[in-house]
Biotite code that builds the C-alpha atoms (Angstrom):
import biotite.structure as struc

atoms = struc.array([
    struc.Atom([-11.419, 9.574, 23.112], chain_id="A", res_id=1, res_name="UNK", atom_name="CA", element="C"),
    struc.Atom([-11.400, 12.284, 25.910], chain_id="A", res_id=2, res_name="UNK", atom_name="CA", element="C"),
    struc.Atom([-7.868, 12.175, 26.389], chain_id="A", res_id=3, res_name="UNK", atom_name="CA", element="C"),
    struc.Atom([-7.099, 12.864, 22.829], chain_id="A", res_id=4, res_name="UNK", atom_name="CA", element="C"),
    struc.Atom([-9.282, 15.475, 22.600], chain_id="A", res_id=5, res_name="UNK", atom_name="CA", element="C"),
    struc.Atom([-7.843, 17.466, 25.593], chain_id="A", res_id=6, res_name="UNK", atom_name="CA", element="C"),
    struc.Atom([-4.668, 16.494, 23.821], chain_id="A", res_id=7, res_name="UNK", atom_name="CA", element="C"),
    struc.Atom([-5.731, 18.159, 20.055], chain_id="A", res_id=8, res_name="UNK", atom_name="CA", element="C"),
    struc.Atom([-6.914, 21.433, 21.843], chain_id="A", res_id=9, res_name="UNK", atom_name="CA", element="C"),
    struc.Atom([-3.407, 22.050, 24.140], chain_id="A", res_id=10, res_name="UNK", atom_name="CA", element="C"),
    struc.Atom([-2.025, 21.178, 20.724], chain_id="A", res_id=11, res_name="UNK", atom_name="CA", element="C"),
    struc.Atom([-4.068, 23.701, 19.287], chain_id="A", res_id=12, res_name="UNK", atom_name="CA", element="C"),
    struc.Atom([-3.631, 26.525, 21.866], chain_id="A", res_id=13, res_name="UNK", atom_name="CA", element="C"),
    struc.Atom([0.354, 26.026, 21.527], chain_id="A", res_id=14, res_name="UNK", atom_name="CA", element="C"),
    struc.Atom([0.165, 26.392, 17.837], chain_id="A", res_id=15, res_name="UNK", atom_name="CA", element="C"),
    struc.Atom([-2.187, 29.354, 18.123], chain_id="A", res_id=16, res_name="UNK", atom_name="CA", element="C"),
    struc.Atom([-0.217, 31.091, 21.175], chain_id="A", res_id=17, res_name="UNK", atom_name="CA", element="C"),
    struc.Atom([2.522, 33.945, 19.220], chain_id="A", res_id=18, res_name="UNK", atom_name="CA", element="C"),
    struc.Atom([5.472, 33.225, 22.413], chain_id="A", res_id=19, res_name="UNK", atom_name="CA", element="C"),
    struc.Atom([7.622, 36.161, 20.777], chain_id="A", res_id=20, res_name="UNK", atom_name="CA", element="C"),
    struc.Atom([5.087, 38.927, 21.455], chain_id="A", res_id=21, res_name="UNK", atom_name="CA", element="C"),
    struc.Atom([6.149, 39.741, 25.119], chain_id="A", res_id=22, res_name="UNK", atom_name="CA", element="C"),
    struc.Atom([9.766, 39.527, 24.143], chain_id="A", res_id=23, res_name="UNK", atom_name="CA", element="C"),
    struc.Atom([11.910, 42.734, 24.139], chain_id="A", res_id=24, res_name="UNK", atom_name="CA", element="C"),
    struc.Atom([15.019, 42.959, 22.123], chain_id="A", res_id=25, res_name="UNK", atom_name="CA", element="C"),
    struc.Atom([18.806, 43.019, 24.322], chain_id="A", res_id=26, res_name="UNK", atom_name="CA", element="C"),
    struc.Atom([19.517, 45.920, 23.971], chain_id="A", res_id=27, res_name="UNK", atom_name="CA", element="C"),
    struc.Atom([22.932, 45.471, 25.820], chain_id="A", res_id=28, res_name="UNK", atom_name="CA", element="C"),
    struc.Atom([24.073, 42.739, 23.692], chain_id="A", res_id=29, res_name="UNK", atom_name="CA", element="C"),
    struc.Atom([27.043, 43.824, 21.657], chain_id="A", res_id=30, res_name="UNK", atom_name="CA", element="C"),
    struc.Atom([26.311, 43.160, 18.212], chain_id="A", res_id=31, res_name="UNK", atom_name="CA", element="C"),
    struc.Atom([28.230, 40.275, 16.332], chain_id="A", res_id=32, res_name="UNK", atom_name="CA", element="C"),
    struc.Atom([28.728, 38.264, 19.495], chain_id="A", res_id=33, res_name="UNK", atom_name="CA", element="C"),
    struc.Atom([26.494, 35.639, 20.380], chain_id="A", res_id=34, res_name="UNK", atom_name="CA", element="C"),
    struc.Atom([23.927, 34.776, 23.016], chain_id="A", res_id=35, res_name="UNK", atom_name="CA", element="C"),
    struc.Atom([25.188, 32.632, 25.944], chain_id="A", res_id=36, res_name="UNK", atom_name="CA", element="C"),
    struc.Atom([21.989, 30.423, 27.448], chain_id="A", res_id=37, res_name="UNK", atom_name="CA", element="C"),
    struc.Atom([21.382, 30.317, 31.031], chain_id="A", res_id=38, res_name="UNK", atom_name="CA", element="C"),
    struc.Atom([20.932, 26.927, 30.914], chain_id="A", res_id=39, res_name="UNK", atom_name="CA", element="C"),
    struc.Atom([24.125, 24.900, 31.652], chain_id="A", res_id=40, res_name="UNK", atom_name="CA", element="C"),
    struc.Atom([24.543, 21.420, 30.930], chain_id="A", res_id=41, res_name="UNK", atom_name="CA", element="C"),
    struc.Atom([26.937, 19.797, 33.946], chain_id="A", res_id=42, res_name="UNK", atom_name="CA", element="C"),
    struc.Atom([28.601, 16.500, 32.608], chain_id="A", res_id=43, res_name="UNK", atom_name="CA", element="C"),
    struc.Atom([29.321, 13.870, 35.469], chain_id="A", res_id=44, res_name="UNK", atom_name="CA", element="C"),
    struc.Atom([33.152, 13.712, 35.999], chain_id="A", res_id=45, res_name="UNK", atom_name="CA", element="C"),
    struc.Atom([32.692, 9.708, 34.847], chain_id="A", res_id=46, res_name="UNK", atom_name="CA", element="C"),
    struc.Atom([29.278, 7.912, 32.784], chain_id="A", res_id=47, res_name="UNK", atom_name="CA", element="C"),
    struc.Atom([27.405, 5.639, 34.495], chain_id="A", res_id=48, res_name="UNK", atom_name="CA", element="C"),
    struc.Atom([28.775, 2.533, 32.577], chain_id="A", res_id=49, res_name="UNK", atom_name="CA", element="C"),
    struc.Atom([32.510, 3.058, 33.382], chain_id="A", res_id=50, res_name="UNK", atom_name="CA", element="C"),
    struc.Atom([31.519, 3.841, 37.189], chain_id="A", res_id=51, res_name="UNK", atom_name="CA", element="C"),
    struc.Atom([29.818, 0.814, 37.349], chain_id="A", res_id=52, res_name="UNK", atom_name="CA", element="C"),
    struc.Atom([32.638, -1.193, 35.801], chain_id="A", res_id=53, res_name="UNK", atom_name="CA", element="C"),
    struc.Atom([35.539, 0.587, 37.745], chain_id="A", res_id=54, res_name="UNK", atom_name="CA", element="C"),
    struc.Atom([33.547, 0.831, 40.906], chain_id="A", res_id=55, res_name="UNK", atom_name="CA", element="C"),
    struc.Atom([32.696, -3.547, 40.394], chain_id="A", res_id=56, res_name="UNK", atom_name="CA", element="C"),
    struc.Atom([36.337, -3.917, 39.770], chain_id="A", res_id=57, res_name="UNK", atom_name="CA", element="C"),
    struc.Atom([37.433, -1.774, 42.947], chain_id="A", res_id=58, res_name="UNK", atom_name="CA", element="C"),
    struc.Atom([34.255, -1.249, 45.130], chain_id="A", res_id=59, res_name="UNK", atom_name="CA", element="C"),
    struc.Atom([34.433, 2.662, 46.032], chain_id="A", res_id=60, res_name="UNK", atom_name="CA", element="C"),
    struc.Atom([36.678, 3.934, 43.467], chain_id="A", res_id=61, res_name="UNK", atom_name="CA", element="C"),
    struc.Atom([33.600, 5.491, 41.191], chain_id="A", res_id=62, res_name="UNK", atom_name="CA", element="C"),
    struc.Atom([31.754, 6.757, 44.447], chain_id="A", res_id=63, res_name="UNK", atom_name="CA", element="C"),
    struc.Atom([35.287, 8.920, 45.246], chain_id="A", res_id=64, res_name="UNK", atom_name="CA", element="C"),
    struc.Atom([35.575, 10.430, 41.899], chain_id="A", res_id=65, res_name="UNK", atom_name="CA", element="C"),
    struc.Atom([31.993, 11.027, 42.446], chain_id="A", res_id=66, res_name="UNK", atom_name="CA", element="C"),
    struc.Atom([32.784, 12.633, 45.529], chain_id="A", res_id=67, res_name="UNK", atom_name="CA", element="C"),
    struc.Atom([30.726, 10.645, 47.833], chain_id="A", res_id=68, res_name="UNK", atom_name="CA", element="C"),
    struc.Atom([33.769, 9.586, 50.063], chain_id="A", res_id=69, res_name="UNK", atom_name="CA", element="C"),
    struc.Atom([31.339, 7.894, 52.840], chain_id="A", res_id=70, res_name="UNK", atom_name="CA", element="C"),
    struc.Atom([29.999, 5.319, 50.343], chain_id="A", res_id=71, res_name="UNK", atom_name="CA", element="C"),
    struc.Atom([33.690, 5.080, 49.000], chain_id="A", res_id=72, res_name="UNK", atom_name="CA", element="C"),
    struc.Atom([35.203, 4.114, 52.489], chain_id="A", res_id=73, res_name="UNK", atom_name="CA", element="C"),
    struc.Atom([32.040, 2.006, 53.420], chain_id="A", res_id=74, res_name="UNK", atom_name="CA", element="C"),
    struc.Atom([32.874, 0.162, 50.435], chain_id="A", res_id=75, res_name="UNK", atom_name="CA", element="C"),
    struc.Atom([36.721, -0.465, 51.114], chain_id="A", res_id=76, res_name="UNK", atom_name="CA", element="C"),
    struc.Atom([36.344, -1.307, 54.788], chain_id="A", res_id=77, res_name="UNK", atom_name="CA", element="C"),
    struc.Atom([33.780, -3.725, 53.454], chain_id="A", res_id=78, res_name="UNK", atom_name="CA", element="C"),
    struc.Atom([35.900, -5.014, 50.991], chain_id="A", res_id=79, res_name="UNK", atom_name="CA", element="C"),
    struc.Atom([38.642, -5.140, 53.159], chain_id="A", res_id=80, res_name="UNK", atom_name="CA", element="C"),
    struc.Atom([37.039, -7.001, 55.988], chain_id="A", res_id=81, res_name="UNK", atom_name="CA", element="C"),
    struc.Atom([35.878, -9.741, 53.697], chain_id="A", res_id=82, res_name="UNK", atom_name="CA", element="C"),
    struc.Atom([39.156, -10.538, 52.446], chain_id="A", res_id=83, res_name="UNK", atom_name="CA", element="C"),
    struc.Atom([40.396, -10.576, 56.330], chain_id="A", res_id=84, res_name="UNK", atom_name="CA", element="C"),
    struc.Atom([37.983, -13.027, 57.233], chain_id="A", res_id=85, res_name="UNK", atom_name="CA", element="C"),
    struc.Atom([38.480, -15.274, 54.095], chain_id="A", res_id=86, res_name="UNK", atom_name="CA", element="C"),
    struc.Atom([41.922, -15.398, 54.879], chain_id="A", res_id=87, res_name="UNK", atom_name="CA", element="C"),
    struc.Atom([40.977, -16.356, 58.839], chain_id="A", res_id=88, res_name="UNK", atom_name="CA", element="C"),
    struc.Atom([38.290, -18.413, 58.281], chain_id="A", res_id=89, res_name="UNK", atom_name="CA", element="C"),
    struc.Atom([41.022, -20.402, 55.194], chain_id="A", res_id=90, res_name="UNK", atom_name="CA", element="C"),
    struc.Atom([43.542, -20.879, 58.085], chain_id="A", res_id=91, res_name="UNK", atom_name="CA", element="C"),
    struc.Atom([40.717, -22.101, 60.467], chain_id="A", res_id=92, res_name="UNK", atom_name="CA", element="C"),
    struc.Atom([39.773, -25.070, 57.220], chain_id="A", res_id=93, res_name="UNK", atom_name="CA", element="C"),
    struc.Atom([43.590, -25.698, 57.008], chain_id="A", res_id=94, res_name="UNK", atom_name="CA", element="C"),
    struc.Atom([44.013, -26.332, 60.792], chain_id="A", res_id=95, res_name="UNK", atom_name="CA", element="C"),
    struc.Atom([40.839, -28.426, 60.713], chain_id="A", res_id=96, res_name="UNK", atom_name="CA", element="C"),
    struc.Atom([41.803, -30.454, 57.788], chain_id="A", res_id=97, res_name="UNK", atom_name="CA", element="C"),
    struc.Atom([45.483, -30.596, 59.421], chain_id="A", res_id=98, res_name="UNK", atom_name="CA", element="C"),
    struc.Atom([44.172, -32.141, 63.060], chain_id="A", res_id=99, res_name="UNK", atom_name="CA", element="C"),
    struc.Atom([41.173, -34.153, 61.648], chain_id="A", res_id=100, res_name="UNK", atom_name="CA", element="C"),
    struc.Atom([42.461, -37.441, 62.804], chain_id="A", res_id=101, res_name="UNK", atom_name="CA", element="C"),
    struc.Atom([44.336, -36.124, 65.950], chain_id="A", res_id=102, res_name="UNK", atom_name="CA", element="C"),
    struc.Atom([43.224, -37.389, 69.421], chain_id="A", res_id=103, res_name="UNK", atom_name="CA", element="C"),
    struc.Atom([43.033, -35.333, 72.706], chain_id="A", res_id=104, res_name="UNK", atom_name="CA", element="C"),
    struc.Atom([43.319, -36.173, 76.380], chain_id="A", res_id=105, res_name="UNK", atom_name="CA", element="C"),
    struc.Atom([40.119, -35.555, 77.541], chain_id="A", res_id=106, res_name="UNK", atom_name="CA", element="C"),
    struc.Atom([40.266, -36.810, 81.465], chain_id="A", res_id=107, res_name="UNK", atom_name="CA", element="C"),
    struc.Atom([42.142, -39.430, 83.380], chain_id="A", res_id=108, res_name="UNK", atom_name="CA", element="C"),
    struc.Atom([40.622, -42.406, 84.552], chain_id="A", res_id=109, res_name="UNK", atom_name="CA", element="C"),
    struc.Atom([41.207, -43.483, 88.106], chain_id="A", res_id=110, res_name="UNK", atom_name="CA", element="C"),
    struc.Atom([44.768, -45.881, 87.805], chain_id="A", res_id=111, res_name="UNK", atom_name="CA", element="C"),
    struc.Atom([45.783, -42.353, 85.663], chain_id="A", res_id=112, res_name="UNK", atom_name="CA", element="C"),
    struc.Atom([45.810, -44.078, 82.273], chain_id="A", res_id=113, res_name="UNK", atom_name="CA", element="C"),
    struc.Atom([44.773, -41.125, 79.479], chain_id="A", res_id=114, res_name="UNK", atom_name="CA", element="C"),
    struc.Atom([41.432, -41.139, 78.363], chain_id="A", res_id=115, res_name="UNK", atom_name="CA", element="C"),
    struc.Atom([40.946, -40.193, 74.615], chain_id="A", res_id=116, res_name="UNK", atom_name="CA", element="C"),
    struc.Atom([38.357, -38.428, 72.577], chain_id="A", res_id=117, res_name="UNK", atom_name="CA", element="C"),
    struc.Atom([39.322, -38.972, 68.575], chain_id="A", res_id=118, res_name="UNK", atom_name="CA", element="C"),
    struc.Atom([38.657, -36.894, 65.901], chain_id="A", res_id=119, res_name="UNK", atom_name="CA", element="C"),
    struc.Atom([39.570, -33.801, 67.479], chain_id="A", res_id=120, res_name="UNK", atom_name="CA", element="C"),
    struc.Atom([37.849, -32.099, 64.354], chain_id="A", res_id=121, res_name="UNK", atom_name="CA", element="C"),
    struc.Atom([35.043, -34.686, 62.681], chain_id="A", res_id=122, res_name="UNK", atom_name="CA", element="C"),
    struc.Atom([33.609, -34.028, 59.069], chain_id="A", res_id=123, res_name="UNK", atom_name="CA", element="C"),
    struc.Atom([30.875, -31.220, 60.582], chain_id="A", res_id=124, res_name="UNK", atom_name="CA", element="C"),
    struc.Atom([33.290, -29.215, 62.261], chain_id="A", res_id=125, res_name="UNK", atom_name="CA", element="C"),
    struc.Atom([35.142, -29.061, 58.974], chain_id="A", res_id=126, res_name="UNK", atom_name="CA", element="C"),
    struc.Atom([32.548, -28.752, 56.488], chain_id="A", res_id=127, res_name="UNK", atom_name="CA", element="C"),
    struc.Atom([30.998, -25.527, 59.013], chain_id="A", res_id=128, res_name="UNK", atom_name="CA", element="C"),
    struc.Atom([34.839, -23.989, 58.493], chain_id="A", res_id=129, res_name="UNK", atom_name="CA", element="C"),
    struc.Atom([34.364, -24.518, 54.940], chain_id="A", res_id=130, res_name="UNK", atom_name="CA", element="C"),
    struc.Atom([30.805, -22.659, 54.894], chain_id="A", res_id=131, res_name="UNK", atom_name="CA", element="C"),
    struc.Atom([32.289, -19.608, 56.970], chain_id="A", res_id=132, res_name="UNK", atom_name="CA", element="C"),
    struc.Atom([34.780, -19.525, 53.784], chain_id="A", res_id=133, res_name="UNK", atom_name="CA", element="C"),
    struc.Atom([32.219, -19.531, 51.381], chain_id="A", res_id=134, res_name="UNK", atom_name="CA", element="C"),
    struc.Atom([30.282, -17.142, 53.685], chain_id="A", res_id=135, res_name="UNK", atom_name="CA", element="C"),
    struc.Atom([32.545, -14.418, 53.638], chain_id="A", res_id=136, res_name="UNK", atom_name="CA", element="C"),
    struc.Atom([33.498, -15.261, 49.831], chain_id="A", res_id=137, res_name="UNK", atom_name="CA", element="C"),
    struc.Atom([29.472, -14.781, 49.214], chain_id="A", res_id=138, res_name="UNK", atom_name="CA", element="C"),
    struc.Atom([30.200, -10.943, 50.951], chain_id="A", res_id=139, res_name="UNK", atom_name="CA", element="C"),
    struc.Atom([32.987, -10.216, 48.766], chain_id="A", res_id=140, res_name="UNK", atom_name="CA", element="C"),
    struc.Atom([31.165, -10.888, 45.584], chain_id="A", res_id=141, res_name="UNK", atom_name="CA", element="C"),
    struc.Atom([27.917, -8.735, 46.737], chain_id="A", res_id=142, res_name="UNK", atom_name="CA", element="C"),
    struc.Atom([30.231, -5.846, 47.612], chain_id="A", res_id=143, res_name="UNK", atom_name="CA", element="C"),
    struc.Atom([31.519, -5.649, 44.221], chain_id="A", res_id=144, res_name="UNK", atom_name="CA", element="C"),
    struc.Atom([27.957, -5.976, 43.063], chain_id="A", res_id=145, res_name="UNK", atom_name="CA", element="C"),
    struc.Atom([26.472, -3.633, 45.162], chain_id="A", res_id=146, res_name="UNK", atom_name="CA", element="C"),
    struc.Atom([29.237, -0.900, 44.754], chain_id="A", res_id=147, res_name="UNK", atom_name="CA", element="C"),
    struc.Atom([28.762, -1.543, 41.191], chain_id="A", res_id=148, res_name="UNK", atom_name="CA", element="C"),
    struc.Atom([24.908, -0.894, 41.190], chain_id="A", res_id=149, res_name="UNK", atom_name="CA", element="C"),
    struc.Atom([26.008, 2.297, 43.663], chain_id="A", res_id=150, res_name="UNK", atom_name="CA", element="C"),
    struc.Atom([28.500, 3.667, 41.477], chain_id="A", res_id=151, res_name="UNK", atom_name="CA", element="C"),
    struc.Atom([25.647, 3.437, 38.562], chain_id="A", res_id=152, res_name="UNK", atom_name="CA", element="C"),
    struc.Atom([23.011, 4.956, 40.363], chain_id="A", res_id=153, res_name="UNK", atom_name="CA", element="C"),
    struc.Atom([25.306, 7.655, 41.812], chain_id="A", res_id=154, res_name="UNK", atom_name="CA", element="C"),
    struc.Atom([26.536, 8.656, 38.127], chain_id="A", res_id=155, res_name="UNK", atom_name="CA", element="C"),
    struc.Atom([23.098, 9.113, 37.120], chain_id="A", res_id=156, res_name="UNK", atom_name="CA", element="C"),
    struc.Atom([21.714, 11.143, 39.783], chain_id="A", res_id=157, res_name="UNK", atom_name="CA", element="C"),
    struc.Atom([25.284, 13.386, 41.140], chain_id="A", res_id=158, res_name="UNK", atom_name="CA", element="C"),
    struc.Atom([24.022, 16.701, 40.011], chain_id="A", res_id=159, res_name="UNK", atom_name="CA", element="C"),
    struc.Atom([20.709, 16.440, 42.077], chain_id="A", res_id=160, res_name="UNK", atom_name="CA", element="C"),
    struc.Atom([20.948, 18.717, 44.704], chain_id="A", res_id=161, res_name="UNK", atom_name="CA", element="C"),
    struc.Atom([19.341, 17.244, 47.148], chain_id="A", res_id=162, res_name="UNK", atom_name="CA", element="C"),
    struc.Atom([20.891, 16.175, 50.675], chain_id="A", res_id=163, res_name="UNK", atom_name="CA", element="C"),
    struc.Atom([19.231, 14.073, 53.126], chain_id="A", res_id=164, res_name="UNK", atom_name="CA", element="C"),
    struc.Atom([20.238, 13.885, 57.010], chain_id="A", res_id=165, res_name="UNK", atom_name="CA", element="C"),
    struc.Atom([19.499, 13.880, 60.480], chain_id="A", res_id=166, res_name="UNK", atom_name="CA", element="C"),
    struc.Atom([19.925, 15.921, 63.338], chain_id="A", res_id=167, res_name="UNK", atom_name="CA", element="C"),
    struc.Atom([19.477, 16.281, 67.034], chain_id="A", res_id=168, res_name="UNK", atom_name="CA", element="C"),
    struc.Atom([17.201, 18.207, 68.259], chain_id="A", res_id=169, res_name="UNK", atom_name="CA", element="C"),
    struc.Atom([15.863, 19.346, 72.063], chain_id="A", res_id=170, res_name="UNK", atom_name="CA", element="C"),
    struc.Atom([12.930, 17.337, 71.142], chain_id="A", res_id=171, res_name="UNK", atom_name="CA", element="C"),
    struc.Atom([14.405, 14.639, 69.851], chain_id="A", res_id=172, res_name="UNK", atom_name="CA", element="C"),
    struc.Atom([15.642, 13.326, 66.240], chain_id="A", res_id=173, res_name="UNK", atom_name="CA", element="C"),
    struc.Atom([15.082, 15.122, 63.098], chain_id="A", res_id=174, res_name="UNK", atom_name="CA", element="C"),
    struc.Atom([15.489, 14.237, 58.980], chain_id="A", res_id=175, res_name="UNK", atom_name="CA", element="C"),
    struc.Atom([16.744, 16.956, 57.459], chain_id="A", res_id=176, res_name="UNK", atom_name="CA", element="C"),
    struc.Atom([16.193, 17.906, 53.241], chain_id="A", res_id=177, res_name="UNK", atom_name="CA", element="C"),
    struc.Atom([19.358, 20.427, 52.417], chain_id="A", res_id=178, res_name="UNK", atom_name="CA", element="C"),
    struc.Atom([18.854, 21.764, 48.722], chain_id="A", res_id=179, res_name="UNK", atom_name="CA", element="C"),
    struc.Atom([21.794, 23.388, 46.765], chain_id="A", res_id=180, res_name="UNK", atom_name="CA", element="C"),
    struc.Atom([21.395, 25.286, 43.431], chain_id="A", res_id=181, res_name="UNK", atom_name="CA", element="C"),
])
């Protein structure tokens, strides 16, 4: 009941309040052109939507035409180290899978006859190559997610001015707040 109160007489005072009567005529204005606002609306060079999409289909692509190249190159080397590894850690499963059932000398025993250890890679060995695939498979997919959800968040917020850092100091570290008109 309060609240709608306060709200009826700010209504009241805004309806009652005459906002033209400290205006002054421009008296520079060239008649017959028109007014141009000081207000300008800034468009973001891509919507959020299509710089989530693009930037899920090629993490960092949105957050360069965004112009946030740090986030765009954290993304690729990311991206590009994951499909490294996948690739490595495939070979490693092949080679496993490959030598399973191969046997290695281990020692000698003392008339020099070989002495054998089977399975140079047992079932464990292979199924822990296999996770280390899946592993670094797991990475790839959150990349694209999370450059995805950056690309979105960055499209909505790029014409905030506000930059945060940090600095050395003599006394030590320092977060620094840079705003730009």
């Amino acid at each position: 009941m309060n609240a709608s109160r306060t709200l009826g007489v700010l209504l009241a005072v805004a309806i009652a309040a005459n906002p033209l009567a400290a205006q002054r005529p421009d008296t520079l204005r060239v008649p017959g052109t028109s007014v141009v606002s000081d207000t300008v609306t800034l468009k973001p060079p891509i919507t959020p939507r299509r710089a989530f999409f693009y930037s899920f289909l090629a993490p960092g692509y949105s957050q360069a035409l965004l112009g946030r190249h740090k986030a765009a190159v954290a993304f690729m080397f990311v991206e590009a180290m994951s499909i490294v590894m996948i690739r490595e850690s495939g070979a490693d499963v092949h080679e496993a899978r490959r030598f399973g059932g191969d046997s290695v000398v281990v020692s000698y025993d003392a008339s020099g006859r070989p002495v054998y250890q089977t399975a140079r890679f047992a079932d464990r060995e292979i199924r822990t190559r296999e996770a280390h695939v899946e592993d670094w498979a797991a990475l790839l997919v959150a990349n694209h997610l999370f450059a995805g959800a950056d690309a979105f968040v960055a499209a909505n917020l790029w014409d905030i001015g506000i930059k945060l850092g940090m600095q050395s100091t003599p006394a030590g570290r320092a977060f620094t707040v840079t705003f730009r008109r």
